[in-house]
Phi, psi and omega in degrees: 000125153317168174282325155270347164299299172307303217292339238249290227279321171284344186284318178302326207270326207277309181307284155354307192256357183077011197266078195301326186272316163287329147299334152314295156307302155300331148302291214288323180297284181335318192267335164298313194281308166296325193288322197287322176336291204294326186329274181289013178068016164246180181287308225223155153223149160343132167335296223292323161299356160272297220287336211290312176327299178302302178282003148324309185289341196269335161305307169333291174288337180296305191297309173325302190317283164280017132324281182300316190293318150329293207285327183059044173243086163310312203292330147297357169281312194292329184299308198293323174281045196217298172322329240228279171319348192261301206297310166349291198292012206229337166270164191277217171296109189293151160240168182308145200284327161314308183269345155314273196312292200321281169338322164297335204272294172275017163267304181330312173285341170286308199282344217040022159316148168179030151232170163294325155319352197238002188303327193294341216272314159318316174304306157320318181310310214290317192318336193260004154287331192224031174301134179061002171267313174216147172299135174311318186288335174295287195323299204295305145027264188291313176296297208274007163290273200279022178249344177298000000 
């Protein structure tokens, strides 16, 4: 099942159950997901392109998050996470911080990095490996941890 067929098959269950907020989200992906379509001039988008779409929107609210948290307005800080939470369940499987560093370990040995000079050059690598598995900053972290 796609990602817009689940959002589609939950936005009905979301109606159904009165479940406002979550609905709300789920429009706004939809509505993310279709602007990024007509953007690119097709019918349809891709997996990768839906995973990208999606953790745009899941970057969004983390910064918003810690905006807000700056800002010292909890009561928007309690929405973006429940949203955060909602998005969540659409994205895949994060990975370990653990199953990260291995991968870096080995990009790192691909790339033939071996300076701090060289993040960017990993960084390219790594990325299109863990799109939607794990945050950039982490990743970027760990490279420049283990590049140290």
């Amino acid at each position: 099942m796609s990602l817009l067929e689940r959002l589609n098959h939950d936005m009905k269950q979301a109606m159904r159950n009165r479940e406002k907020d979550k609905l709300t989200v789920i429009r706004m992906t939809k509505a993310a997901l279709q602007n990024e379509a007509i953007k690119l001039g097709r019918s349809e988008l891709s997996d990768t392109e839906e995973l990208t779409v999606l953790s745009r929107e899941v970057k969004q609210r983390k910064d918003s998050l810690q905006e807000f948290k700056n800002a010292d307005r909890l009561d928007l800080v309690e929405n973006v996470q429940a949203e955060l939470e909602i998005l969540s369940h659409y994205m895949p499987q994060q990975l370990t911080e653990e199953e990260l560093s291995s991968i870096v370990s080995e990009t790192i040995s691909e790339t033939g990095a071996s300076s701090k000079s060289d993040i960017g050059k990993v960084m390219n690598a790594i990325m299109p490996k863990v799109k939607g598995k794990a945050d950039g900053s982490l990743v970027n972290r760990l490279v420049a941890q283990q590049l140290s």
